[in-house]
C-alpha positions as CSV (number, residue, x, y, z in Angstrom):
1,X,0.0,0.0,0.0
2,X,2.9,2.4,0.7
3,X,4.4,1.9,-3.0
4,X,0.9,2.5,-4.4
5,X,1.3,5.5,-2.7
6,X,3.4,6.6,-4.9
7,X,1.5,5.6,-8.5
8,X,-0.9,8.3,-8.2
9,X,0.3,11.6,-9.5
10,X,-2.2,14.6,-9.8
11,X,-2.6,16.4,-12.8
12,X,-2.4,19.6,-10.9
13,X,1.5,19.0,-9.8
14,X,2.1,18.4,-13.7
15,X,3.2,22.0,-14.8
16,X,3.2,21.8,-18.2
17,X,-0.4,20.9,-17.4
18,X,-1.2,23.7,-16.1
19,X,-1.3,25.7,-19.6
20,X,-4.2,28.1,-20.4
21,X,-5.4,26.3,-23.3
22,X,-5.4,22.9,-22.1
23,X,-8.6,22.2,-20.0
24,X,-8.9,18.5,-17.5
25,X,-12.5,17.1,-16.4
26,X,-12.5,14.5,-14.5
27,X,-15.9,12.2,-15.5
28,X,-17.1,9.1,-16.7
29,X,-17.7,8.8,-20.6
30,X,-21.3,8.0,-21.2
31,X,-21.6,8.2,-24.9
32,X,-19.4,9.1,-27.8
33,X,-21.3,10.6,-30.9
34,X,-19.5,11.7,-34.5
35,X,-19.3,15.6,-32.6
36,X,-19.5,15.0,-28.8
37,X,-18.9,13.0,-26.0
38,X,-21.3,12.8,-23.2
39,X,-20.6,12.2,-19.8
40,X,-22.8,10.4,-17.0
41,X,-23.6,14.1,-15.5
42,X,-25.1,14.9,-18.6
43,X,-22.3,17.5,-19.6
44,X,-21.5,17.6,-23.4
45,X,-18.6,18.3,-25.0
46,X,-18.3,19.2,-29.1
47,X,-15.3,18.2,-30.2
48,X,-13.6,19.1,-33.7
49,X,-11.2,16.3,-33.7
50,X,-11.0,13.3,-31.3
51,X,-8.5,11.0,-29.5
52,X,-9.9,7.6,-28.5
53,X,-7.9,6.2,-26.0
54,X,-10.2,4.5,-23.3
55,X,-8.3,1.5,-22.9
56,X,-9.6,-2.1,-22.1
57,X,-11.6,-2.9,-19.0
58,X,-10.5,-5.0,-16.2
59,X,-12.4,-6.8,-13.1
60,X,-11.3,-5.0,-9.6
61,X,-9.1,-5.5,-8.3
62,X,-7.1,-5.8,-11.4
63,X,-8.9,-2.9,-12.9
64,X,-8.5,0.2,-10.9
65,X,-12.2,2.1,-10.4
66,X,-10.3,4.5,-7.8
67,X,-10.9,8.2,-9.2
68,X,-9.4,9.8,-6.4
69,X,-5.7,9.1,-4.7
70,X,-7.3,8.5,-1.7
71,X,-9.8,5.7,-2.9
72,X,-7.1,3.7,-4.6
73,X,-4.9,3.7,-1.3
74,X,-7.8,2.6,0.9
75,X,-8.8,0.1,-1.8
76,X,-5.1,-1.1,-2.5
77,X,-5.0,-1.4,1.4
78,X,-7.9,-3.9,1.5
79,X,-6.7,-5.9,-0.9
80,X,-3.6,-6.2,0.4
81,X,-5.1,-6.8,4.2
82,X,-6.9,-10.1,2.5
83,X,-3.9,-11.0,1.0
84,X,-2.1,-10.7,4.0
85,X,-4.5,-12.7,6.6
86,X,-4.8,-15.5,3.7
87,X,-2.5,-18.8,4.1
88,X,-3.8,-20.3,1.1
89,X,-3.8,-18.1,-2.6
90,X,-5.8,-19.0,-6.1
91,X,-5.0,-17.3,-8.8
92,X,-7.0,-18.0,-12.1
93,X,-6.1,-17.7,-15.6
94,X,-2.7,-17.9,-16.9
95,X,-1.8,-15.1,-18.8
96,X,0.4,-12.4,-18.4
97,X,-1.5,-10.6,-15.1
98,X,-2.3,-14.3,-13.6
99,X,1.8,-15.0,-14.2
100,X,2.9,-12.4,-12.4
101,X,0.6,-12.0,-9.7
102,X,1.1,-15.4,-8.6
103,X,4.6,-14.7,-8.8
104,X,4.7,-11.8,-6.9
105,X,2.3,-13.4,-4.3
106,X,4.7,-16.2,-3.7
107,X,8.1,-14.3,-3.7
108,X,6.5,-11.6,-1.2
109,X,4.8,-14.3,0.8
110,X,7.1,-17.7,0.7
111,X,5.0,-19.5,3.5
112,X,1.5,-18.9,1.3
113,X,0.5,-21.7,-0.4
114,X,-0.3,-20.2,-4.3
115,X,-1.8,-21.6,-7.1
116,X,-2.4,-21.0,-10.0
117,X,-4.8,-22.4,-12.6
118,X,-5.0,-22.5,-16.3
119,X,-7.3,-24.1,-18.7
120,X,-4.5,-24.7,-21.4
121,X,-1.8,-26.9,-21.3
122,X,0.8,-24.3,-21.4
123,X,0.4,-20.4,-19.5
124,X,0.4,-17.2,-21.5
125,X,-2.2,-16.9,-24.5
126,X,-0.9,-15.6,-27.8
127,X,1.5,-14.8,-30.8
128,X,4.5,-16.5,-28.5
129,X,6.7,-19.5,-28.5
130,X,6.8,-22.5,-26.6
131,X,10.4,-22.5,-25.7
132,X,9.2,-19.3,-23.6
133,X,6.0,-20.5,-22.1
134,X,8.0,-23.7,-21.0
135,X,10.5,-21.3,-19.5
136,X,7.3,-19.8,-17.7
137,X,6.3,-23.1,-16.1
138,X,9.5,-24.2,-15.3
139,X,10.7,-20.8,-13.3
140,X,7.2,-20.6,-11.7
141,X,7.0,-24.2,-10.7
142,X,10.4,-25.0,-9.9
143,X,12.5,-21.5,-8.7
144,X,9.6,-19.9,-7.3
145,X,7.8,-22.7,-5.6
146,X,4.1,-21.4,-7.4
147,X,1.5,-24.7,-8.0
148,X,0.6,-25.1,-11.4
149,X,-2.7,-26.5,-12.8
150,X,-2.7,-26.7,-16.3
151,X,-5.1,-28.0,-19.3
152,X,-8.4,-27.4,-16.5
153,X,-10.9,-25.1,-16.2
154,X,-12.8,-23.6,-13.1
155,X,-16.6,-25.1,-14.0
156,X,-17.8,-24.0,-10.3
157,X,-16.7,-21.7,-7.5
158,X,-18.2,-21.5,-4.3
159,X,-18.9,-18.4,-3.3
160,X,-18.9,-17.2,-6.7
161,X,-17.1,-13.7,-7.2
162,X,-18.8,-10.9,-8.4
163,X,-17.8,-10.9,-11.5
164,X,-19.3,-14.3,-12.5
165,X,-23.3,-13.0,-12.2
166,X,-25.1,-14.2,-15.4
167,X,-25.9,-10.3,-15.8
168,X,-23.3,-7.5,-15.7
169,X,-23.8,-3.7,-15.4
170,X,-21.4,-1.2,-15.5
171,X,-18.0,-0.4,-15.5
172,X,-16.3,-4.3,-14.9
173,X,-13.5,-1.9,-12.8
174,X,-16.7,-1.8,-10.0
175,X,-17.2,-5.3,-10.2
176,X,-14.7,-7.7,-7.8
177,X,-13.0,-10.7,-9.6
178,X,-12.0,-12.3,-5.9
179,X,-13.8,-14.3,-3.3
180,X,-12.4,-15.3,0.4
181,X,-12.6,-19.1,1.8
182,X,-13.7,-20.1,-1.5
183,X,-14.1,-23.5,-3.4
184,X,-13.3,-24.5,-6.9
185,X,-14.5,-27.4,-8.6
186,X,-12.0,-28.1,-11.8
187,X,-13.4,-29.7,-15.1
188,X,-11.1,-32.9,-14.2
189,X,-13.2,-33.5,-10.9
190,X,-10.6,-31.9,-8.7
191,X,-11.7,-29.4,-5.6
192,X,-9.2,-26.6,-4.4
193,X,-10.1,-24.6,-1.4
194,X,-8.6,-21.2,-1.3
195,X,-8.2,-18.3,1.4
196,X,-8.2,-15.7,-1.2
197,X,-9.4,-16.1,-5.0
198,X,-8.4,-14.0,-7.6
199,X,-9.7,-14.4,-11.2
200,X,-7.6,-12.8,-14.3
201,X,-9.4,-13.6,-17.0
202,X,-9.3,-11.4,-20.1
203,X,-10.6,-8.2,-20.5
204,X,-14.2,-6.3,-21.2
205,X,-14.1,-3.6,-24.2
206,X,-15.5,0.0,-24.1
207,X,-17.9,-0.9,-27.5
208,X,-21.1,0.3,-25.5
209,X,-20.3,3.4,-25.2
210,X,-19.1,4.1,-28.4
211,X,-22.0,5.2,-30.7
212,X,-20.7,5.8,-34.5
213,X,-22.3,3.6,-37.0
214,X,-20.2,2.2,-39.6
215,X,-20.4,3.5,-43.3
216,X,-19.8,0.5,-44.5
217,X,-20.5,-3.3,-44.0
218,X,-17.3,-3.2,-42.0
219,X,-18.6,-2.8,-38.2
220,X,-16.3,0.0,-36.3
221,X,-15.3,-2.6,-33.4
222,X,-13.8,-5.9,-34.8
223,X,-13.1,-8.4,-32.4
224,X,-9.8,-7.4,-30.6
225,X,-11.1,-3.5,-30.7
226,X,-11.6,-0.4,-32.9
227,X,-10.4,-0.6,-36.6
228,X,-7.7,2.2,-37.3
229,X,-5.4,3.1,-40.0
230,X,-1.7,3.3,-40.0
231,X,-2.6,7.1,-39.2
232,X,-4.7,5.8,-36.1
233,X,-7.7,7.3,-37.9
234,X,-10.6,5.2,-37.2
235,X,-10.8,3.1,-40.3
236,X,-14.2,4.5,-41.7
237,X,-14.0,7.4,-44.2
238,X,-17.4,9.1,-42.0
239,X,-14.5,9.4,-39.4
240,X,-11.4,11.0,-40.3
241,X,-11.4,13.6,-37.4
242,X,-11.6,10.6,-34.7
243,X,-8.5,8.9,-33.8
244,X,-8.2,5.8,-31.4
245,X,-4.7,4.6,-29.7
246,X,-3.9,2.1,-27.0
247,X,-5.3,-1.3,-26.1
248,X,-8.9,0.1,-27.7
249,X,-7.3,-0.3,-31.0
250,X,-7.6,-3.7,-33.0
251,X,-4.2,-3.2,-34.3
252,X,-1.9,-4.9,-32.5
253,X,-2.0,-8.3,-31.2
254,X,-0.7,-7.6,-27.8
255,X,-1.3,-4.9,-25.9
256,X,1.6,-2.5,-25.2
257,X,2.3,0.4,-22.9
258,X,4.5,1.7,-25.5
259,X,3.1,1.2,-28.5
260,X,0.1,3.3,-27.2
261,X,1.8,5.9,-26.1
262,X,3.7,5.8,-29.8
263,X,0.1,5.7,-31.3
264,X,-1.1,8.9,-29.1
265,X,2.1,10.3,-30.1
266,X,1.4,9.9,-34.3
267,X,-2.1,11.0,-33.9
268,X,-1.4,14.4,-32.0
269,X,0.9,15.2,-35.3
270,X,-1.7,14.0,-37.7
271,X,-4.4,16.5,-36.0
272,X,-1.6,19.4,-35.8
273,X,-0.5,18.8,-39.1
274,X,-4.5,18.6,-40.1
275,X,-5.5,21.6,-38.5
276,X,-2.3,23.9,-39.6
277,X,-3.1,22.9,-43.6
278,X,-4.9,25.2,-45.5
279,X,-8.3,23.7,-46.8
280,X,-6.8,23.1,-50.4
281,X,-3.9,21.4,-49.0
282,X,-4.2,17.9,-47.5
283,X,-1.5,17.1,-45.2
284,X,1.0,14.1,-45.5
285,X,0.0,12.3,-42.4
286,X,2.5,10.0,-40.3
287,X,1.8,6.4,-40.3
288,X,2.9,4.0,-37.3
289,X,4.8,0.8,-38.1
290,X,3.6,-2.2,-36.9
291,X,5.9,-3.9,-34.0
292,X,6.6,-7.2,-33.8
293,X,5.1,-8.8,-30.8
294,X,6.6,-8.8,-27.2
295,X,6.2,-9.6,-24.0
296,X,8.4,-8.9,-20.8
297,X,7.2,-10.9,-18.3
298,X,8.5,-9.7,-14.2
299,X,8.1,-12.8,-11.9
300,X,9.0,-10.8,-9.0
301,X,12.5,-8.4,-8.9
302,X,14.3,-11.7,-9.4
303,X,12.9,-13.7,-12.2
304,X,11.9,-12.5,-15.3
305,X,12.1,-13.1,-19.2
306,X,11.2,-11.3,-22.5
307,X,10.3,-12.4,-26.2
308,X,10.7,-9.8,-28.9
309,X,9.8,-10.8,-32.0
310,X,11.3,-14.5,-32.6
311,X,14.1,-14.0,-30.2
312,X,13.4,-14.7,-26.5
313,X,16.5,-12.8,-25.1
314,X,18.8,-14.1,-22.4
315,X,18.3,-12.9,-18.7
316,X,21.1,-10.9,-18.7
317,X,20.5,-9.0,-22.0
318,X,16.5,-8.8,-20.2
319,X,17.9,-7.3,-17.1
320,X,18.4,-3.6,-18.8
321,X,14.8,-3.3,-18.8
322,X,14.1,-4.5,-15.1
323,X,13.8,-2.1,-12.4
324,X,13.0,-2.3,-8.9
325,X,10.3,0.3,-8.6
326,X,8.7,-1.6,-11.3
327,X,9.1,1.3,-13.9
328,X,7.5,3.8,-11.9
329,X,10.2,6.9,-12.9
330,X,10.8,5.4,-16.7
331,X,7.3,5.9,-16.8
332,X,7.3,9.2,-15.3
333,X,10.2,10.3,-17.2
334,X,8.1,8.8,-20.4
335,X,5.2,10.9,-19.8
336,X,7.2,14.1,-19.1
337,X,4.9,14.3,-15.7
338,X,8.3,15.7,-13.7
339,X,9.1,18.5,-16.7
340,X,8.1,20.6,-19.7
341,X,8.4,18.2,-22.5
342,X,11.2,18.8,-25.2
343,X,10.1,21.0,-27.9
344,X,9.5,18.6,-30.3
345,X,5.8,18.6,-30.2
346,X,3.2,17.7,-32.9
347,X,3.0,21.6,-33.5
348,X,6.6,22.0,-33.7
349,X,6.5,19.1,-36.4
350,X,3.2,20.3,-37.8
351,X,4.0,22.0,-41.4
352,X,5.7,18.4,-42.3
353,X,3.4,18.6,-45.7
């Protein structure tokens, strides 16, 4: 709870921030139309051009539905209080937030029995090899001491978590994903009893809030998220003022920190480069390159391992990347939040036509 402390920074401590022309509301998105976005107050804001980033959805306490500092310490705090008082820890679902949770769980807490259950026969879903989700298992299972449960489901849970009602409303960041003194019944007929349960499966999309019809056959949300161009223009010629970037976007396979940040980055030129052409002049917009995939996986400050592209790198090679605040200043630094950010901004790049 201390070190979450720390995650929150207010926009108002953010000087460049603070600039006349640049205006923060803090709300919940209700509905976004082709010229406005309303909030759940019933405020609506008109809009000329648009940035899309929203993000993917995740059951508490995975997903954060804190909107002050103060919430997400008292909620990080009670969390970590069931955690604590727990001898026995389930985690379920074996990708990349199961992974390290467990990890973490058992590294912070050797004398808690964890486990963690997955329905496939190898951890960690997607575009990666074998070699790496073997390496998974083995420093899980064998250098960390977590339990491992492949290749079965969880077909029954008692008590069921919140986030297993038939019927769902809301924001799934409101709705828990863990249970205390729970049951699980596995498809092969085995029972686990755990202190604390924590389910980590998958994510929830912001599609329902979202209201622009397609022009074309082509619906605007395909199955991983919002259709964009290499411009991060949503990828619907009724659109080209709306931009999407981040894990809302169906363009990359994996969902990255900095590919998102990259994305935001191309379509704040595009719009500045848009809005400085004259109207018989259309701008030569930047496109972003598609990355290969990658994953760095942090099993605890000890154990970790990374896959970029093909090449699953070596631990040493890895270790540049590790940090033991978790990459709290890189991403700090990243986001210019402790200074004015170098003058190469979109507008400084903007006659690029």
């Amino acid at each position: 709870p201390s070190f979450g402390s720390s995650l929150w920074v207010p926009y108002s401590t953010v000087d460049w921030l603070q600039h006349p022309q640049i205006t923060i509301k803090q709300g919940t998105v209700a509905d976004i139309q082709p010229t406005l976005v309303q909030l759940t107050n019933g405020e609506e804001l008109q809009f000329d051009y648009l940035v899309v980033a929203l993000g993917i959805s995740r059951f508490a306490p995975i997903g954060i539905r804190s909107s002050t500092k103060s919430e997400f310490v008292a909620e990080l705090a009670e969390s970590y209080a069931q955690l604590e008082s727990a001898k026995s820890v389930i985690v379920v679902g074996g990708g990349a937030v199961g992974i390290e949770l467990a990890a973490d769980i058992k590294c912070d807490f050797h004398n808690k029995s964890v486990t963690l259950v997955h329905s496939r026969a190898l951890p960690l879903p997607g575009p990666f090899k074998d070699e790496l989700r073997h390496n998974v298992v083995d420093i899980l299972q064998n250098q960390i001491g977590v339990d491992l449960v492949l290749g079965q489901r969880v077909i029954a849970q008692e008590p069921a978590s919140a986030d297993m009602a038939d019927t769902l409303t809301g924001m799934p960041e409101h709705v828990s994903s863990t249970a205390t003194n729970a049951t699980l019944t596995l498809s092969g007929g085995q029972t686990l009893h755990g202190d604390w349960v924590v389910r980590c499966l998958g994510t929830r999309d912001k599609q329902s809030i979202i209201n622009l019809p397609s022009s074309t056959q082509e619906p605007i949300f395909g199955a991983n998220g919002i259709r964009v161009k290499d411009t991060m223009q949503i990828d619907d010629a009724a659109y080209p003022h709306i931009y999407a970037c981040g894990d809302i976007c169906a363009r990359d396979t994996v969902k990255l920190a900095g590919v998102a940040m990259y994305g935001a980055y191309i379509a704040a030129i595009n719009i500045a480069r848009t809005i400085s052409s004259s109207s018989n002049n259309s701008p030569t917009l930047e496109e972003s390159p598609l990355y290969p995939s990658k994953i760095l996986l942090l099993m605890s400050k000890d154990h970790f391992i990374m896959q970029l592209g093909d090449e699953i790198w070596e631990k040493e090679k890895t270790r540049q990347y590790v940090s033991d605040d978790m990459g709290l200043q890189g991403s700090i630094n990243g986001l210019s939040l402790n200074k004015v950010p170098a003058a190469y901004s979109p507008f400084d790049l903007a006659p690029a036509f």
